[in-house]
C-alpha positions as CSV (number, residue, x, y, z in Angstrom):
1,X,0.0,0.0,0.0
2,X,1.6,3.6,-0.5
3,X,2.6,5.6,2.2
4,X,0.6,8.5,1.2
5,X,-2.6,6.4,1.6
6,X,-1.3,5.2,5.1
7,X,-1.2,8.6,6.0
8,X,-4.4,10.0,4.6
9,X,-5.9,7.2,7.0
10,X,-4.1,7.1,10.1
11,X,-5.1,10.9,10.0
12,X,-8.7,10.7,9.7
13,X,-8.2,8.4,12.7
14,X,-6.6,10.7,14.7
15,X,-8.4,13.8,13.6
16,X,-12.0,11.7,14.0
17,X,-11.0,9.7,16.9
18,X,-11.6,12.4,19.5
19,X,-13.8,10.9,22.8
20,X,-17.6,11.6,22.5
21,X,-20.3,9.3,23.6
22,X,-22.1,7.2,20.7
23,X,-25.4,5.1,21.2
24,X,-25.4,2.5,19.2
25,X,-27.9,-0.4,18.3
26,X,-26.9,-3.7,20.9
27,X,-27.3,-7.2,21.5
28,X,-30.8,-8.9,20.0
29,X,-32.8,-5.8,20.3
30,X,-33.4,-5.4,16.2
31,X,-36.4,-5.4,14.5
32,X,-37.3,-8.4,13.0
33,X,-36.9,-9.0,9.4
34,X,-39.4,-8.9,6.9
35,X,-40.8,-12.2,5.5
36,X,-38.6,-13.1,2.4
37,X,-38.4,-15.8,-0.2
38,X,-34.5,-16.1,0.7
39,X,-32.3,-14.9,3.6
40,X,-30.2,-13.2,3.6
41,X,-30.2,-11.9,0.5
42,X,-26.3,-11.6,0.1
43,X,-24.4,-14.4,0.9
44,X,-21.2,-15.3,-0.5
45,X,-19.7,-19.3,-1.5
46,X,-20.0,-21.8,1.6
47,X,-22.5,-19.4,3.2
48,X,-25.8,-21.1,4.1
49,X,-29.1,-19.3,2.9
50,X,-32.9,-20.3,3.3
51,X,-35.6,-20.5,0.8
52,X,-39.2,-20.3,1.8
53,X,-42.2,-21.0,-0.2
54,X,-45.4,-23.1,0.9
55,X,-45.1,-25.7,-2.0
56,X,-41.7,-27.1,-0.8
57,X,-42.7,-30.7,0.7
58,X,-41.1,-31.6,4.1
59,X,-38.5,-34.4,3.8
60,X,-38.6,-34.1,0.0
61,X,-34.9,-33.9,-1.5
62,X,-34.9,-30.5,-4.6
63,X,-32.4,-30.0,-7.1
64,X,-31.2,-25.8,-6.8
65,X,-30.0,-24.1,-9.6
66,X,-27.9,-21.6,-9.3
67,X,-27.2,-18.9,-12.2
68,X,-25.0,-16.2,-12.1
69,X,-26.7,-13.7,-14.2
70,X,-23.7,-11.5,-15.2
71,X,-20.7,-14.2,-15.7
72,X,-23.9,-16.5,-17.1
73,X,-22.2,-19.3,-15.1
74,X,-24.9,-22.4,-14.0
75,X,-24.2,-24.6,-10.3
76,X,-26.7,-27.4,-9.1
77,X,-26.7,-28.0,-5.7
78,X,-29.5,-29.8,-3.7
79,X,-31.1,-29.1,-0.3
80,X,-33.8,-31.4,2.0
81,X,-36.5,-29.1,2.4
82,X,-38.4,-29.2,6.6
83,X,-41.7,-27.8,8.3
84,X,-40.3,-27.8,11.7
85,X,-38.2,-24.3,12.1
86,X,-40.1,-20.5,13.1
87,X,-39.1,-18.4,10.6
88,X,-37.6,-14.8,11.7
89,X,-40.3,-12.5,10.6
90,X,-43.2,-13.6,12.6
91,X,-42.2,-16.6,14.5
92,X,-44.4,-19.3,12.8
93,X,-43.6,-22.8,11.4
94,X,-43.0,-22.8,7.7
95,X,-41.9,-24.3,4.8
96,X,-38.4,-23.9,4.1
97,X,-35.1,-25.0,2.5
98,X,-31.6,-24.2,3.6
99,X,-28.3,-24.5,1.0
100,X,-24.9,-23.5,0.7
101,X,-24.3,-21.5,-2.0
102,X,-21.9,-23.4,-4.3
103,X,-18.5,-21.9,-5.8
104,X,-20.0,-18.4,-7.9
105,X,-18.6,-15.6,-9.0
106,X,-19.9,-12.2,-6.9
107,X,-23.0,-10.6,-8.9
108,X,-26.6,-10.5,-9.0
109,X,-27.8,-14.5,-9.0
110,X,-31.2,-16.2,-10.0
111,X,-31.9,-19.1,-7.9
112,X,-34.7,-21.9,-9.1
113,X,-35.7,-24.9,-7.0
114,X,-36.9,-28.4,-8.9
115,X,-38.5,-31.2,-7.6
116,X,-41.8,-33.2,-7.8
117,X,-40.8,-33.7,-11.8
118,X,-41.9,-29.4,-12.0
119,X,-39.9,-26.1,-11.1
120,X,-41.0,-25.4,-7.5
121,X,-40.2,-21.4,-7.9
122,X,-37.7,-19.3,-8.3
123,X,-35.9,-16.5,-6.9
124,X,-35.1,-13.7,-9.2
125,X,-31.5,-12.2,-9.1
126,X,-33.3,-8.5,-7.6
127,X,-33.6,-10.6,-4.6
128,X,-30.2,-12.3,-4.0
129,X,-26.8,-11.2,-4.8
130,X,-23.1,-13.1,-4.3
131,X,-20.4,-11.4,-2.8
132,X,-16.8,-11.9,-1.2
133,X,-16.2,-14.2,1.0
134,X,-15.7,-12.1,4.6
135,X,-12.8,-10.2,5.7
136,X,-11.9,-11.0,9.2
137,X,-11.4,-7.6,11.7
138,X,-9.8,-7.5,15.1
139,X,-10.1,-5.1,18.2
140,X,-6.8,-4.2,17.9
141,X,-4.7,-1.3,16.1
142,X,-4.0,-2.9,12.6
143,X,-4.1,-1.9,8.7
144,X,-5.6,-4.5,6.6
145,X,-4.7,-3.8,3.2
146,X,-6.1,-6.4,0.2
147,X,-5.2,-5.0,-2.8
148,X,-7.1,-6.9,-6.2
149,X,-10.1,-7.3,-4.1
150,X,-13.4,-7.4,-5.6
151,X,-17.1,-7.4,-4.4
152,X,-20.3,-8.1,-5.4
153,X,-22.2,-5.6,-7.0
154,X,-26.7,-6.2,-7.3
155,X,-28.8,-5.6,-9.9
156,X,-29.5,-2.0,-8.3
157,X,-25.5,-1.2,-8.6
158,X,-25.5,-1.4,-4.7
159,X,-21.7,-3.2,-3.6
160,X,-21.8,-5.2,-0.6
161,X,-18.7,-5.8,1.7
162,X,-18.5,-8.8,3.9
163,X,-17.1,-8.4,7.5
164,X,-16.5,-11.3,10.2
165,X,-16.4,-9.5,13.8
166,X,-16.5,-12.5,15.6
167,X,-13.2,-11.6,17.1
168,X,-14.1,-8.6,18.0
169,X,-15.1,-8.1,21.9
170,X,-14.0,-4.6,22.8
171,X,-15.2,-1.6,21.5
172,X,-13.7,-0.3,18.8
173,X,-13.0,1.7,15.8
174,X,-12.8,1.2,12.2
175,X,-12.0,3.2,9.1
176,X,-12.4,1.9,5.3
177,X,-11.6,3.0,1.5
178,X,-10.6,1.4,-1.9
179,X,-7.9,2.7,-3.4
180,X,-8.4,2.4,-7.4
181,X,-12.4,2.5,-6.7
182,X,-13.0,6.5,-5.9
183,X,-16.7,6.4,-5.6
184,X,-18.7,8.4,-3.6
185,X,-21.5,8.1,-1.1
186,X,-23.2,9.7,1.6
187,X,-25.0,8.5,5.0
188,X,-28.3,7.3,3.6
189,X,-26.4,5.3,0.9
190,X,-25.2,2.9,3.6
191,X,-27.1,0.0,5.5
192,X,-25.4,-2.9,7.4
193,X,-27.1,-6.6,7.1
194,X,-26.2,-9.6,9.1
195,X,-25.9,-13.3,7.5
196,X,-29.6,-14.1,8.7
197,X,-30.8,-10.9,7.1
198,X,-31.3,-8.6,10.3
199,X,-31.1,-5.1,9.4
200,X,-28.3,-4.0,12.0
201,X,-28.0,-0.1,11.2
202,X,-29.0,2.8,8.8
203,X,-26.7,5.5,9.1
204,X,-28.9,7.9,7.9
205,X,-31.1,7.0,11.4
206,X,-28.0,6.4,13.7
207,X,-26.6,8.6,16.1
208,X,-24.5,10.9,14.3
209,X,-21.1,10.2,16.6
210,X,-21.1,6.6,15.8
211,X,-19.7,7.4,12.6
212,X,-18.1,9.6,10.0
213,X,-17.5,10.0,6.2
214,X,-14.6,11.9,5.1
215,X,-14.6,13.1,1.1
216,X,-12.0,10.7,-1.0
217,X,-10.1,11.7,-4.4
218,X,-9.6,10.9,-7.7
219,X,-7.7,7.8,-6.7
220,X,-9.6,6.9,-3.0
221,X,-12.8,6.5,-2.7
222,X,-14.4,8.2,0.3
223,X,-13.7,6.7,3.7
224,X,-16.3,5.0,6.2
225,X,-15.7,5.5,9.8
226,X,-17.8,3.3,12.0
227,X,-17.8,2.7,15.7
228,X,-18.4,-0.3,17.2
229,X,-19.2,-1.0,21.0
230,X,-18.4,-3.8,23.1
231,X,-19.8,-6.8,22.7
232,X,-18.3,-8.7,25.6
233,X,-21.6,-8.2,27.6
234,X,-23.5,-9.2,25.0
235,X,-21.4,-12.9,24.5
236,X,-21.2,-13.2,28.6
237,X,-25.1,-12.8,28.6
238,X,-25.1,-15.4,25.4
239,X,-22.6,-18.4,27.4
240,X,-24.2,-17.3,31.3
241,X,-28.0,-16.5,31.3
242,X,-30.3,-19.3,30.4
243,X,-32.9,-18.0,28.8
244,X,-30.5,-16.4,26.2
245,X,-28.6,-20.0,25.3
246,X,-29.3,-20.9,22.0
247,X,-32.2,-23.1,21.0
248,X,-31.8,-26.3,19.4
249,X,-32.2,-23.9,16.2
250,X,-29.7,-21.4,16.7
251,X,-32.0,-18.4,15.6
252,X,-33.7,-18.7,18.8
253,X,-33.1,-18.2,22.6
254,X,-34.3,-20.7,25.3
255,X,-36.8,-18.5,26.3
256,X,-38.6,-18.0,22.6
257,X,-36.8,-14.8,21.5
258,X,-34.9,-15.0,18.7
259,X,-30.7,-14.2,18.3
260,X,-29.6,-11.7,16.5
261,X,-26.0,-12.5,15.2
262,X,-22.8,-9.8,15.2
263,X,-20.5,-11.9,14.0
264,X,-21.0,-11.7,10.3
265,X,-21.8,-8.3,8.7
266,X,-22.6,-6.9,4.8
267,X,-21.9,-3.6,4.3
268,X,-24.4,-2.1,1.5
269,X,-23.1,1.0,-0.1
270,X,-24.9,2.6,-3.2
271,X,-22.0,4.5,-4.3
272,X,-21.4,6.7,-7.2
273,X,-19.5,6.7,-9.4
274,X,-19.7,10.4,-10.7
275,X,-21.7,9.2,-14.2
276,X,-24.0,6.6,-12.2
277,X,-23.6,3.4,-9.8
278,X,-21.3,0.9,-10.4
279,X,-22.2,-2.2,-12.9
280,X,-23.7,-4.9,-11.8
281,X,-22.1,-7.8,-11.1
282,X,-18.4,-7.4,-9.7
283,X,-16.4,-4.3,-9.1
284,X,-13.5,-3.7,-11.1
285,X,-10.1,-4.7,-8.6
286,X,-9.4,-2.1,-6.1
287,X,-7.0,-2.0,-2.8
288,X,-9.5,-2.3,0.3
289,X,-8.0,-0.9,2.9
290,X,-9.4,-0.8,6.8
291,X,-7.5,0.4,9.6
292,X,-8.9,-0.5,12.8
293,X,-8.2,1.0,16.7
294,X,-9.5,0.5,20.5
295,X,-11.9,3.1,21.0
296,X,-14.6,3.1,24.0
297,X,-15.8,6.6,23.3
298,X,-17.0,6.7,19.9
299,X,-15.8,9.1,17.0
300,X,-17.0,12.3,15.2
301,X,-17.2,13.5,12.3
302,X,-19.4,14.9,9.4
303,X,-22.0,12.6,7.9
304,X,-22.3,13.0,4.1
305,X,-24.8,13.9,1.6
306,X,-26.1,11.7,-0.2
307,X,-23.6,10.6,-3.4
308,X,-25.8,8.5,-5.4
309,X,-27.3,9.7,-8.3
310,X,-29.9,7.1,-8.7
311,X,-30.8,4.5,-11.4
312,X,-30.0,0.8,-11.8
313,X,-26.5,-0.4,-12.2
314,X,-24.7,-1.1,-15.6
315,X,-23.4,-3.8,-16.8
316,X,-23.9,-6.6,-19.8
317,X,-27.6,-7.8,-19.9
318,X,-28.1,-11.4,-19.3
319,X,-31.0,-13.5,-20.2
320,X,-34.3,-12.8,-17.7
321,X,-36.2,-15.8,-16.3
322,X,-33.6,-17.8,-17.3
323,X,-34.7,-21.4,-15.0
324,X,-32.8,-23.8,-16.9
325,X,-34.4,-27.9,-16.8
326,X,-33.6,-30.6,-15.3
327,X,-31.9,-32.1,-18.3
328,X,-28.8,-29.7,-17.2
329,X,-28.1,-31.8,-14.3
330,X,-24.5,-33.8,-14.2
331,X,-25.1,-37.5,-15.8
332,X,-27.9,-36.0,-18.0
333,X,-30.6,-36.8,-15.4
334,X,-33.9,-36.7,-17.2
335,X,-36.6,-34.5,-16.0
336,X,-38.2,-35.1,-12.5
337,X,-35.2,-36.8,-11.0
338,X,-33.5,-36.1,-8.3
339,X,-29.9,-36.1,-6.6
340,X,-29.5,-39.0,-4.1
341,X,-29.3,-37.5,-0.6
């Protein structure tokens, strides 16, 4: 990474880092999600997801097909689809099938389930989007610095950054840019998601010491500043308390509530890029950069405008409804079979 860029950074954390009280969102206390078709709706490869749809047949074995919509690239997979798990938005027993998404590249991604010798549904790629695989963050003073990295980019031109905090206890600080990627954005062009599709904050609605956004270049973009507080309480509650142990389904506490997960976190930005948002399907290589420090005060700093100049994203256009058949399946299965369990 240049030196310049080192500096540029390790000065908007000095200059922003100055003590002030934040309040930030904590532990389970989060809206519920809103009842879906998948969740989340960004995931990237090994990630699990769940479809839901009232058709899928408990105990019955479906073929998923995967299609990437920019790169045009087709994975089957298969999942077992059960009645017996609450689903987030409302708490009641439905239908539902849980997959790992298979080896993709990041982009928009249609999704259609077989079985029963029909197409079950689909998902269209508005609704479901791969990405990187996380980058893992510490609560320590560090500069990570990835340079060719490359994200996901929706139908919509929104990017998505995956973040795994797991390590991540203390409070604590955290700064971001690309270097080669100098888009812009402001504070309502930035939502954070976690991997069972909880909105965790809007920035536009947060408390406006929690964090900053500092104008970029012609080489950076501009950089996110973000405070996060501790989370040891929250994990002591999670390992001590009873009623807040996990469930046999890990989406919901001994006592009924459901868990809320800070380990995993997307980062949505609709940037722009001066003429527009960025293409859909994967961002051209850039250097992320993230520079991390202890902090139990919280930071300040000026919230942006908004950057976006709305529209969809560019990029090539790939074939809509595109479900495939059964016939594409390894082996040439014919239609209405399915992979052995």
């Amino acid at each position: 990474m240049n030196r310049w860029v080192t500096l540029v950074l390790l000065g908007i954390l000095g200059a922003l880092g100055t003590p002030h009280v934040a309040d930030a969102g904590c532990g389970c206390a989060k809206p519920p999600p809103f009842r879906a078709a998948i969740r989340p709706s960004v995931a990237w490869p090994t990630e699990t997801i769940t479809l839901f749809n009232d058709n899928l047949v408990n105990g019955v074995t479906y073929n998923v097909r995967f299609r990437s919509s920019v790169a045009h690239s087709v994975v089957w997979t298969k999942g077992t689809a059960d009645n017996t798990h609450k689903d987030l938005a409302d708490g009641q027993v439905r239908p539902r099938l849980t997959v790992a998404v298979p080896p993709l590249p990041p982009g928009p991604c249609r999704i259609t389930i077989w079985g029963q010798n029909l197409k079950a549904f689909s998902i269209d790629d508005q609704d479901f989007t791969v990405t990187a695989p996380p980058i893992v963050l510490h609560q320590f003073g560090e500069t990570i610095d990835q340079p060719g990295y490359q994200a996901g980019v929706g139908r919509d031109g929104t990017v998505y950054l995956a973040f795994d905090l797991s390590q991540v206890s203390d409070a604590t600080s955290f700064y971001g840019a690309a270097i080669g990627l100098p888009v812009a954005f402001g504070a309502g062009d930035v939502i954070m998601y976690n991997d069972q599709g909880f909105t965790m904050q809007m920035l536009a609605a947060t408390s406006p010491n929690q964090f900053s956004i500092t104008a970029g270049d012609t080489v950076m973009s501009d950089v996110l500043g973000y405070w996060r507080h501790e989370f040891a309480t929250y994990k002591q509650q999670h390992q001590q308390l009873h009623d807040f142990a996990l469930d046999q389904d890990p989406n919901w506490h001994m006592d009924g509530t459901y868990h809320v997960n800070h380990d995993k976190i997307v980062v949505a930005i609709s940037a722009s890029t001066g003429g527009g948002h960025l293409a859909r399907g994967v961002t051209p290589p850039f250097e992320l950069v993230v520079v991390s420090a202890a902090n139990t005060t919280g930071i300040t700093g000026i919230s942006g405008s908004s950057g976006a100049t709305g529209g969809a994203g560019g990029g090539a256009d790939d074939t809509s409804d595109d479900d495939g058949s059964l016939g594409e399946l390894p082996g040439a299965l014919g239609a209405g079979t399915l992979l052995p369990k």
